[in-house]
PDB file of N, CA, C and O in Angstrom:
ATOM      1  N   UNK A   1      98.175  91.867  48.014  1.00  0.00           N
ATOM      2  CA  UNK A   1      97.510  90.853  47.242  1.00  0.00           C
ATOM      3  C   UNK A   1      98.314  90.608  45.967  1.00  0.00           C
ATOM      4  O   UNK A   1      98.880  91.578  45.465  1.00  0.00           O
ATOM      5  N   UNK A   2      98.398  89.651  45.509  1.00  0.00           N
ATOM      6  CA  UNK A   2      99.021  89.357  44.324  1.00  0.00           C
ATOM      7  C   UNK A   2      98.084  88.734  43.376  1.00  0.00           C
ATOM      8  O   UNK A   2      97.251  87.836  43.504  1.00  0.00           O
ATOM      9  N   UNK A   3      98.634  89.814  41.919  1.00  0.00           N
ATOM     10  CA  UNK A   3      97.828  89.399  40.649  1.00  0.00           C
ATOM     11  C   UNK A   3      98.723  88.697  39.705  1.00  0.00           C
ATOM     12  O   UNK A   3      99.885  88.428  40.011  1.00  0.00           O
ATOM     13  N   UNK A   4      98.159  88.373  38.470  1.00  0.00           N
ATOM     14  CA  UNK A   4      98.740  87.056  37.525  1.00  0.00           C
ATOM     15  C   UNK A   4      98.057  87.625  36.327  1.00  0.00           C
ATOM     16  O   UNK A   4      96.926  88.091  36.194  1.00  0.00           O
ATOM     17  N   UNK A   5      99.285  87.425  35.285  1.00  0.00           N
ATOM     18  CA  UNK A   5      98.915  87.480  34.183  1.00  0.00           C
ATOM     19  C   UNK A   5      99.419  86.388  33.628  1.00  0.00           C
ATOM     20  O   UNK A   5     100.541  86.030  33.986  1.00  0.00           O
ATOM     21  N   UNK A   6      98.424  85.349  32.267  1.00  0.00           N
ATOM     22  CA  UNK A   6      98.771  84.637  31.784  1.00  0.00           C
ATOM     23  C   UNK A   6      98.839  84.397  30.617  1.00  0.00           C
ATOM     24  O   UNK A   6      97.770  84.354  30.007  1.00  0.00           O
ATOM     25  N   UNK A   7      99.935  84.185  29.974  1.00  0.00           N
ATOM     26  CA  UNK A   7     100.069  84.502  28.380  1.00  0.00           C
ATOM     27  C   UNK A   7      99.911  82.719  27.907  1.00  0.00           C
ATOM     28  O   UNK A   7     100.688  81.764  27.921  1.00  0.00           O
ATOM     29  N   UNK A   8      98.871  82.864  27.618  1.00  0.00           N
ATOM     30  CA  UNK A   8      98.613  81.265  27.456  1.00  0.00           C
ATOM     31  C   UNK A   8      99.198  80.520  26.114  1.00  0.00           C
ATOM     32  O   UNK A   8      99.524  79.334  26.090  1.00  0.00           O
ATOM     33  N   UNK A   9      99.278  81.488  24.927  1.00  0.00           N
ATOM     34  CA  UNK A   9     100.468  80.970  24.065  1.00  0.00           C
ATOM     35  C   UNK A   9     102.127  80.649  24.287  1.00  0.00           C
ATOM     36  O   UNK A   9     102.970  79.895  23.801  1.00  0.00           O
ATOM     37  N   UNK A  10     102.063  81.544  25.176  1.00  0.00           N
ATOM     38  CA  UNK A  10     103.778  81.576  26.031  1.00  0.00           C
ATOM     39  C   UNK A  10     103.995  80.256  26.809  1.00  0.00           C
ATOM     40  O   UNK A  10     105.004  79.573  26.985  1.00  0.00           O
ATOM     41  N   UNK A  11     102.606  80.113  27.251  1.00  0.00           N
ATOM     42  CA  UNK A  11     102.545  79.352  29.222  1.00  0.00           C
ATOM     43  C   UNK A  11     103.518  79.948  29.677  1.00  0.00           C
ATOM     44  O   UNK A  11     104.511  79.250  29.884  1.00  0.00           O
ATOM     45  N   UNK A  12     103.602  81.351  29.981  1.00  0.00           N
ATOM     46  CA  UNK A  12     103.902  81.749  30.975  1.00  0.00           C
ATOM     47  C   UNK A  12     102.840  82.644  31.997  1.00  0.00           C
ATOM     48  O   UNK A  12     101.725  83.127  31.799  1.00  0.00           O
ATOM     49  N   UNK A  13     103.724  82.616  33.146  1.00  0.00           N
ATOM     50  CA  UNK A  13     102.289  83.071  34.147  1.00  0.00           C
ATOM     51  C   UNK A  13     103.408  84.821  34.799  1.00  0.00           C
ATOM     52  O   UNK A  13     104.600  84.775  35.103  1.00  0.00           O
ATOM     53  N   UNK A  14     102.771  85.754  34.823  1.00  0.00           N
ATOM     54  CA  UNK A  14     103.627  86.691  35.312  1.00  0.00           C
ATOM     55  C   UNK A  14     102.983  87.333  36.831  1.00  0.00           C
ATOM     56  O   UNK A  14     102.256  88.323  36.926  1.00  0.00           O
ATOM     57  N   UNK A  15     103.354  86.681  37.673  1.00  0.00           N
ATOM     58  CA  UNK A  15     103.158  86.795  38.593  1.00  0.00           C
ATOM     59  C   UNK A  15     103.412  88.540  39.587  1.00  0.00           C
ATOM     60  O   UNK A  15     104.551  89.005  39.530  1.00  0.00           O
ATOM     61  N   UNK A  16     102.597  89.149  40.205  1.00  0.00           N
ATOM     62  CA  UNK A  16     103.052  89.777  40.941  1.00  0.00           C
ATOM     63  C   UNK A  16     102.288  90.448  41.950  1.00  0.00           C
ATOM     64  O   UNK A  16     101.063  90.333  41.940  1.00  0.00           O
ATOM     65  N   UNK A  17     103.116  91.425  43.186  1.00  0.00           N
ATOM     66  CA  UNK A  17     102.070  92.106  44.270  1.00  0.00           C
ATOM     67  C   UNK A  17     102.815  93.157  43.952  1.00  0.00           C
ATOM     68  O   UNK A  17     103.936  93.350  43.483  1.00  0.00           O
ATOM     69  N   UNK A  18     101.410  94.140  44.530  1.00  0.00           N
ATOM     70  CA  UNK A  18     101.197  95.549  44.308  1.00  0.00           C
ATOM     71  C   UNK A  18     101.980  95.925  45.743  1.00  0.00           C
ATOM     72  O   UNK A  18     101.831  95.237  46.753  1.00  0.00           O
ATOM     73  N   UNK A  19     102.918  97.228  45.686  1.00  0.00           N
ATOM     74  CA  UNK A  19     104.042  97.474  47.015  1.00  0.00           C
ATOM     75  C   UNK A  19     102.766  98.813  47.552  1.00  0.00           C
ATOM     76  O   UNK A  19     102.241  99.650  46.818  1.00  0.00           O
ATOM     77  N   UNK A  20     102.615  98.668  48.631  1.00  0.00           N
ATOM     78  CA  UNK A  20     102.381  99.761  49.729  1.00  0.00           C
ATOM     79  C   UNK A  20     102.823 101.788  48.809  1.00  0.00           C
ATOM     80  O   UNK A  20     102.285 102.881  48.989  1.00  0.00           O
ATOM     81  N   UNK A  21     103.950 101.364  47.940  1.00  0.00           N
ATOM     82  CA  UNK A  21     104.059 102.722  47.172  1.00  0.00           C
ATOM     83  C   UNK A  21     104.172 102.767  45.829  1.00  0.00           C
ATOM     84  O   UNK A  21     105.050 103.199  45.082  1.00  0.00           O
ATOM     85  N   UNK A  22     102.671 102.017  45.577  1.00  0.00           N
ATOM     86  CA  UNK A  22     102.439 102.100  44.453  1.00  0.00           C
ATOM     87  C   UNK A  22     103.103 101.345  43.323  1.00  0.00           C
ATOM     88  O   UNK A  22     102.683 101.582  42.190  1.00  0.00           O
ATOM     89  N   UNK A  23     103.956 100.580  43.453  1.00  0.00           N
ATOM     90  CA  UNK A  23     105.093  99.703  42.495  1.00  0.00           C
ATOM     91  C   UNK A  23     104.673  98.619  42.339  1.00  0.00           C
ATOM     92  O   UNK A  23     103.502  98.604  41.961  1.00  0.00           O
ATOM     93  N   UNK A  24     105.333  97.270  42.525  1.00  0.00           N
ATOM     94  CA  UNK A  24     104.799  96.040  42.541  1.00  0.00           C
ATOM     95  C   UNK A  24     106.370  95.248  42.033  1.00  0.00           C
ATOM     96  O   UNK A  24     107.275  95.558  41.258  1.00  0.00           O
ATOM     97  N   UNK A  25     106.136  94.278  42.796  1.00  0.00           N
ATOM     98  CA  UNK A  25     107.690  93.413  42.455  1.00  0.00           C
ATOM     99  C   UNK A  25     106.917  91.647  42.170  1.00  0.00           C
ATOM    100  O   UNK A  25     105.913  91.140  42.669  1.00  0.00           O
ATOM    101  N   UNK A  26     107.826  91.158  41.256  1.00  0.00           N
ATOM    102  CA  UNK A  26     107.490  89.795  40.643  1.00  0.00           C
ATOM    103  C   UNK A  26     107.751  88.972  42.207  1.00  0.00           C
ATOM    104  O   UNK A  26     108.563  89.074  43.127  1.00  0.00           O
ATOM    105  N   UNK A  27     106.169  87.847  41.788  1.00  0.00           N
ATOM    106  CA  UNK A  27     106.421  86.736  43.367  1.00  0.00           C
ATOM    107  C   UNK A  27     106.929  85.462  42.104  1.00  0.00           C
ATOM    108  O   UNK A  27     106.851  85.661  40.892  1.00  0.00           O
ATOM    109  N   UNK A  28     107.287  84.560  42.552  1.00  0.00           N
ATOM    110  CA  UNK A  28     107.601  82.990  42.008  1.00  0.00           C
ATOM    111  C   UNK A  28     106.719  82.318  43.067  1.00  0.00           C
ATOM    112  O   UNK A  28     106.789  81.123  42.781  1.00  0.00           O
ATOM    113  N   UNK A  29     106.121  82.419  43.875  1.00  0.00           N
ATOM    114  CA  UNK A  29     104.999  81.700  44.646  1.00  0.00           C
ATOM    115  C   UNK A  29     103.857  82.274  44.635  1.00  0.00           C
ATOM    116  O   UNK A  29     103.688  83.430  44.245  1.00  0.00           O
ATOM    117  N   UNK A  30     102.711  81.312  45.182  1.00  0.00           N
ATOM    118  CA  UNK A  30     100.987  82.251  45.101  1.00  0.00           C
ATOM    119  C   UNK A  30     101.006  82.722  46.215  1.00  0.00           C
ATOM    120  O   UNK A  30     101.136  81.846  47.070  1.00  0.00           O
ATOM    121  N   UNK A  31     100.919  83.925  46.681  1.00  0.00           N
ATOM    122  CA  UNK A  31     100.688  84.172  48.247  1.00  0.00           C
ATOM    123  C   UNK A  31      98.922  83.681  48.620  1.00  0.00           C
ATOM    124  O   UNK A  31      98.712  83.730  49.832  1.00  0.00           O
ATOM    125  N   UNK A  32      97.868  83.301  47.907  1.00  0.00           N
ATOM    126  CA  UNK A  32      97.421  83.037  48.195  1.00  0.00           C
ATOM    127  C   UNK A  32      97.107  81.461  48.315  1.00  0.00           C
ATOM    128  O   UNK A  32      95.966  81.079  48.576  1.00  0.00           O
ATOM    129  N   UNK A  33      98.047  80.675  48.138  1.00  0.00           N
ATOM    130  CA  UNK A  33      98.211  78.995  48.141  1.00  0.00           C
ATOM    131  C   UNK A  33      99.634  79.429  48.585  1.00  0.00           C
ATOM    132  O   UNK A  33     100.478  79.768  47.756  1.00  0.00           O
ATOM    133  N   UNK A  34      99.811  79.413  49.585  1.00  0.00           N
ATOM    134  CA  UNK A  34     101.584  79.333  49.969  1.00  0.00           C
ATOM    135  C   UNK A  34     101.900  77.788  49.680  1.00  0.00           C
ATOM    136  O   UNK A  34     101.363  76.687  49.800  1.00  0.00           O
ATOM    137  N   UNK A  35     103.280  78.455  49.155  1.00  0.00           N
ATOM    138  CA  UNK A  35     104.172  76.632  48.673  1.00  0.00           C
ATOM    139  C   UNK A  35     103.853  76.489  47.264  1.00  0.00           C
ATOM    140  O   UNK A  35     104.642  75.803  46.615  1.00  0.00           O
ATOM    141  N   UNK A  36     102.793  77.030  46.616  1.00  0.00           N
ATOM    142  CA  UNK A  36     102.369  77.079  45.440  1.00  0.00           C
ATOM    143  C   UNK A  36     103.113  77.661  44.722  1.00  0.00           C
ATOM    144  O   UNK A  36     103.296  78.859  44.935  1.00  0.00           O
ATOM    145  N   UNK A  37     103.820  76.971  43.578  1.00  0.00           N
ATOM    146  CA  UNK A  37     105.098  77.649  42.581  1.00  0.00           C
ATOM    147  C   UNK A  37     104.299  77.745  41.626  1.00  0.00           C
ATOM    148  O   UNK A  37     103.432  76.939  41.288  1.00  0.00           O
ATOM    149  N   UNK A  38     104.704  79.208  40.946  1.00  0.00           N
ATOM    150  CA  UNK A  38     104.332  79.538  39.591  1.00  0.00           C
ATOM    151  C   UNK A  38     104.870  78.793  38.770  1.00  0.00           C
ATOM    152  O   UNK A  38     104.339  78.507  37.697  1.00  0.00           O
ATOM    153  N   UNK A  39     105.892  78.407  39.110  1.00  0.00           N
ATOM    154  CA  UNK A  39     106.597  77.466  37.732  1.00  0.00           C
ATOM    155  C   UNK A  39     105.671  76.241  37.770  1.00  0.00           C
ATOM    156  O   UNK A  39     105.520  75.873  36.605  1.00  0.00           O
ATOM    157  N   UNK A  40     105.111  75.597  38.464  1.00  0.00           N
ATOM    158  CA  UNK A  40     104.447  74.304  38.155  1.00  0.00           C
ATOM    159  C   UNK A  40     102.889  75.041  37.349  1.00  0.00           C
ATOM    160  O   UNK A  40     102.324  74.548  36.373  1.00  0.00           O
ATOM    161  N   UNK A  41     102.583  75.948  37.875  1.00  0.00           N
ATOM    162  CA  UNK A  41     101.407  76.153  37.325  1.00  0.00           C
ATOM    163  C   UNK A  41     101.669  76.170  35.533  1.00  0.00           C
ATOM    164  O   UNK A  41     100.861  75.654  34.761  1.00  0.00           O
ATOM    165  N   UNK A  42     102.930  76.856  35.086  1.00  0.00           N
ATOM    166  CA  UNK A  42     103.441  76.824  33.986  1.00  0.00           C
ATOM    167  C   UNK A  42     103.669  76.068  33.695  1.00  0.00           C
ATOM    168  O   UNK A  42     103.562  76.141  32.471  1.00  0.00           O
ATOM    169  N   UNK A  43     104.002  75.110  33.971  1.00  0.00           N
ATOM    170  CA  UNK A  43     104.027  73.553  33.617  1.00  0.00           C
ATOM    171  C   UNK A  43     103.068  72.521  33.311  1.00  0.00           C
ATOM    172  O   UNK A  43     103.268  71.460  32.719  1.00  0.00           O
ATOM    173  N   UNK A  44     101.941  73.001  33.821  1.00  0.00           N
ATOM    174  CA  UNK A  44     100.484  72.019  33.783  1.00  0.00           C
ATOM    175  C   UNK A  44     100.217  73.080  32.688  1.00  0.00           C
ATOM    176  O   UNK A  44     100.142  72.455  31.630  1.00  0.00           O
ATOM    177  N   UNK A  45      99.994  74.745  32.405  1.00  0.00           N
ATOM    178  CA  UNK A  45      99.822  74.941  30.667  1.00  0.00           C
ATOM    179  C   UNK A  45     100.508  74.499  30.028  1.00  0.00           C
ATOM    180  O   UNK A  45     100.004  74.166  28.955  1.00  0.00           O
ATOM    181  N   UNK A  46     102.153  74.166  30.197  1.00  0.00           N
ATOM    182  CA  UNK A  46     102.734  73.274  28.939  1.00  0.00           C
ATOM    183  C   UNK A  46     102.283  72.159  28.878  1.00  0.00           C
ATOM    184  O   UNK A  46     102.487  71.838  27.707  1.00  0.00           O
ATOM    185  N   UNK A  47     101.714  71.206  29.453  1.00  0.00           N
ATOM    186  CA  UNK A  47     101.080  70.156  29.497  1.00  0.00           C
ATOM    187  C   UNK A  47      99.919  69.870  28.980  1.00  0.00           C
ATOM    188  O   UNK A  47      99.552  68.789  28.517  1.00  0.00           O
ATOM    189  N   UNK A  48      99.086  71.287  29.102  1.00  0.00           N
ATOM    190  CA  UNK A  48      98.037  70.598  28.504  1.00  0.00           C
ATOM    191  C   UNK A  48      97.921  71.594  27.013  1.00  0.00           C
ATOM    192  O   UNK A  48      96.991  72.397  26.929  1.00  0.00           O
ATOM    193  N   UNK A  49      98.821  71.475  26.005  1.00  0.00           N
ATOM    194  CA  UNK A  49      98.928  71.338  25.074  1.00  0.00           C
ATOM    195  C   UNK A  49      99.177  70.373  24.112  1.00  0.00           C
ATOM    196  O   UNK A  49      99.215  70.373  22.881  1.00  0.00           O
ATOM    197  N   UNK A  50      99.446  68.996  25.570  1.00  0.00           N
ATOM    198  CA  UNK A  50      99.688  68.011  24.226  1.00  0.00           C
ATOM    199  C   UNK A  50      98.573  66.748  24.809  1.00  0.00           C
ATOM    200  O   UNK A  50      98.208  65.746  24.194  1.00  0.00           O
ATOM    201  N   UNK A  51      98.165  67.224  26.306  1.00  0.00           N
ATOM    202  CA  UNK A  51      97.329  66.025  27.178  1.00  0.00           C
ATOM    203  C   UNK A  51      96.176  66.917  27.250  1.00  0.00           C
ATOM    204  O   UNK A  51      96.088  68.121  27.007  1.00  0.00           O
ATOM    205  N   UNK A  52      94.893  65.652  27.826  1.00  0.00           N
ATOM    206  CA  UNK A  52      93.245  66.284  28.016  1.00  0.00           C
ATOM    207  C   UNK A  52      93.395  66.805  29.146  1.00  0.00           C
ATOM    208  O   UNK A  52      94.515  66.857  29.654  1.00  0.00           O
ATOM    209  N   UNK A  53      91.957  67.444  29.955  1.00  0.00           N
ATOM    210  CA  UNK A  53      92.502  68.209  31.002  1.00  0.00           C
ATOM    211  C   UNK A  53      92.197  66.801  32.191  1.00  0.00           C
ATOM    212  O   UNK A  53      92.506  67.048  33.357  1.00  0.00           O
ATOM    213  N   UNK A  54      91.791  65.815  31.983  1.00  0.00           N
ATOM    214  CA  UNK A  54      91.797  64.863  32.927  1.00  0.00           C
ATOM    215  C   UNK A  54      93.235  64.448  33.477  1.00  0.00           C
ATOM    216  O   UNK A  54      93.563  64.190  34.635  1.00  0.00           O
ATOM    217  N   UNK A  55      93.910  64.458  32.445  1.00  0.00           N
ATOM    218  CA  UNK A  55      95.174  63.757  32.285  1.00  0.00           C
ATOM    219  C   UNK A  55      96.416  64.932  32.707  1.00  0.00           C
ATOM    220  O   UNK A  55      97.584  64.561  32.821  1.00  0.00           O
ATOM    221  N   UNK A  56      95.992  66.458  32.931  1.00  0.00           N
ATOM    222  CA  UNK A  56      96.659  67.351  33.317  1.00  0.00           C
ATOM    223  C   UNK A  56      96.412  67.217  34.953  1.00  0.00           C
ATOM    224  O   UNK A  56      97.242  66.888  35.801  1.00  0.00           O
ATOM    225  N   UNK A  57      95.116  67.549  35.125  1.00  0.00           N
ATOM    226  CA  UNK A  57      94.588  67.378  36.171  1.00  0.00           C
ATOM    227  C   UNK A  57      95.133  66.405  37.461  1.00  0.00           C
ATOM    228  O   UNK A  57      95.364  66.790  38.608  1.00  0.00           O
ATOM    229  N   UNK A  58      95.244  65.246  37.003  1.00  0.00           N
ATOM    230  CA  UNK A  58      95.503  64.452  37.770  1.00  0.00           C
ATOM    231  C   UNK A  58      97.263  64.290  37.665  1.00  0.00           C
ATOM    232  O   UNK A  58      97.950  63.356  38.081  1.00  0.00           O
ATOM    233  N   UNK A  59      97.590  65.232  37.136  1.00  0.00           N
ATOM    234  CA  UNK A  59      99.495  65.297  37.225  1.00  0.00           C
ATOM    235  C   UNK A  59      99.301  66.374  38.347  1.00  0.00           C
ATOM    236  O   UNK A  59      99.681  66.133  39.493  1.00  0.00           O
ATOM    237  N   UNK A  60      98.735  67.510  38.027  1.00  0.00           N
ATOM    238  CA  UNK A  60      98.540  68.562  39.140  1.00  0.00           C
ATOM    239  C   UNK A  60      98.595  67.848  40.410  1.00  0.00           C
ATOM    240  O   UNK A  60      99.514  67.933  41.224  1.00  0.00           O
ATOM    241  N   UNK A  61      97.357  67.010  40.540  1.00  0.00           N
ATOM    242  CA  UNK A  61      97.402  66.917  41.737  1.00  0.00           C
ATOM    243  C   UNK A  61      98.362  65.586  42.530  1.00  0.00           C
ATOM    244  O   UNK A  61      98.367  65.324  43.732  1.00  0.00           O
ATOM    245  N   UNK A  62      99.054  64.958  41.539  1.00  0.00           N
ATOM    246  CA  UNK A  62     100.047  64.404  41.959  1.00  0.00           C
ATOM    247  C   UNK A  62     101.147  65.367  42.538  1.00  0.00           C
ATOM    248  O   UNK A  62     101.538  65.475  43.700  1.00  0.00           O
ATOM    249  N   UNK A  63     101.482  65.941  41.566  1.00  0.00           N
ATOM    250  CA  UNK A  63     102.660  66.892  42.051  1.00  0.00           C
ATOM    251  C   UNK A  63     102.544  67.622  43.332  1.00  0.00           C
ATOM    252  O   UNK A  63     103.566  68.103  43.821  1.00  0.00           O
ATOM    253  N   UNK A  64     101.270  67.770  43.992  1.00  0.00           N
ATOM    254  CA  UNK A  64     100.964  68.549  44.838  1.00  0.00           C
ATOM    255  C   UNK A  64     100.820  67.692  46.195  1.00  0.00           C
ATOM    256  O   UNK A  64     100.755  68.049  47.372  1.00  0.00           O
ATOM    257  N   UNK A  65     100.801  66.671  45.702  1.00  0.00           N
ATOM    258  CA  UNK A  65     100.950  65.633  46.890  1.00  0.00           C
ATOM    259  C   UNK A  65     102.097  64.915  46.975  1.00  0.00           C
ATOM    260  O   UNK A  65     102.029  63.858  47.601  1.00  0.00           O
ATOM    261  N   UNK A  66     102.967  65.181  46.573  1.00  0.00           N
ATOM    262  CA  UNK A  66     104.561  65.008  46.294  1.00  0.00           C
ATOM    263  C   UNK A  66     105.081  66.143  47.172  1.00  0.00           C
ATOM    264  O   UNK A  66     105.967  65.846  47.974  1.00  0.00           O
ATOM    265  N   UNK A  67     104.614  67.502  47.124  1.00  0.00           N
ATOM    266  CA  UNK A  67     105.445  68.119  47.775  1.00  0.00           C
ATOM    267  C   UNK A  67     104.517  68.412  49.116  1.00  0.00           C
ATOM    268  O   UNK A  67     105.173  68.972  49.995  1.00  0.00           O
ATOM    269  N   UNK A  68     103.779  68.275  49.305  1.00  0.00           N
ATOM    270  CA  UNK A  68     103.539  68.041  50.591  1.00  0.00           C
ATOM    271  C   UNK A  68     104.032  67.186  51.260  1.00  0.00           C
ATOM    272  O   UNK A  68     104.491  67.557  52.341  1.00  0.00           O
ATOM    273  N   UNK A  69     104.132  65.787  50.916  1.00  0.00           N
ATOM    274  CA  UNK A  69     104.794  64.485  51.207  1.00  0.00           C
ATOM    275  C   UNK A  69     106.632  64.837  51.363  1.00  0.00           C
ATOM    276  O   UNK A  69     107.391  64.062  51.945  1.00  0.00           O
ATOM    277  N   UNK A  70     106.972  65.824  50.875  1.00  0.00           N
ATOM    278  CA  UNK A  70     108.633  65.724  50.983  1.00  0.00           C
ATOM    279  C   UNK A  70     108.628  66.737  51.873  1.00  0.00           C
ATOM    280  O   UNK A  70     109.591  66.710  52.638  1.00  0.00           O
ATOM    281  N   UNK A  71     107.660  67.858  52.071  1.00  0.00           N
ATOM    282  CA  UNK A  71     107.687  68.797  52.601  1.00  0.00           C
ATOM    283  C   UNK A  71     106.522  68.963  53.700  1.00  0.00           C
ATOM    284  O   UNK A  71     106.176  70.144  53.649  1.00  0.00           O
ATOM    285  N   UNK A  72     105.839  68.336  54.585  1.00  0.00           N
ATOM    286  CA  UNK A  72     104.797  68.220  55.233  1.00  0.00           C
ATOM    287  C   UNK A  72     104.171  69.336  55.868  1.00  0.00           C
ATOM    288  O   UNK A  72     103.028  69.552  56.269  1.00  0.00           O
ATOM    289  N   UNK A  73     105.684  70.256  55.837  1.00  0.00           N
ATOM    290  CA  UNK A  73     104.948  71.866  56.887  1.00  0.00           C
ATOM    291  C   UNK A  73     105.011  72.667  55.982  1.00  0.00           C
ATOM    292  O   UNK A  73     105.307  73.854  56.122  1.00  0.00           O
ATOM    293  N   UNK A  74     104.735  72.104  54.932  1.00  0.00           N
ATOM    294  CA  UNK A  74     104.550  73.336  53.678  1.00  0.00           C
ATOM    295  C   UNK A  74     105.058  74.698  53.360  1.00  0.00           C
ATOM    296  O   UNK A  74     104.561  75.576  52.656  1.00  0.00           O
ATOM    297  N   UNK A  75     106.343  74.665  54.153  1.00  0.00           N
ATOM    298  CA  UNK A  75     107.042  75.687  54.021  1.00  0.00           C
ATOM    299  C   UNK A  75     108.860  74.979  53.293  1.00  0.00           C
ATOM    300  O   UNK A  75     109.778  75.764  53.057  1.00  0.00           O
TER     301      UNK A  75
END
């Protein structure tokens, strides 16, 4: 399973999964939204520091229908 920490003054998101021996190594994707980049999620907190969340919101979900659209098998 993979957990997230988010330093919301940073917008950064620190992504990671816990290893079978006890460790844990950084993901750059959500394993639970595959195709889902941490970097965009970091990007909609840099965003909505200067936009409302309507106006974040609806970039989100542009972007997300952009890469489905370039990428259809979501891999």
């Amino acid at each position: 399973m993979g957990n997230w920490i988010v330093d919301v003054k940073k917008t950064e998101i620190i992504a990671f999964e816990m290893m079978s021996n006890g460790g844990s190594r950084r993901i750059r994707e959500s394993m639970r939204l595959p195709g889902l980049a941490i970097g965009l999620l970091e990007m909609g907190l840099e965003r909505d520091r200067t936009s409302d969340n309507t106006t974040v919101g609806t970039w989100f979900l542009a972007q997300l229908q952009n890469s489905s659209t370039t990428n259809p098998s979501g891999e």
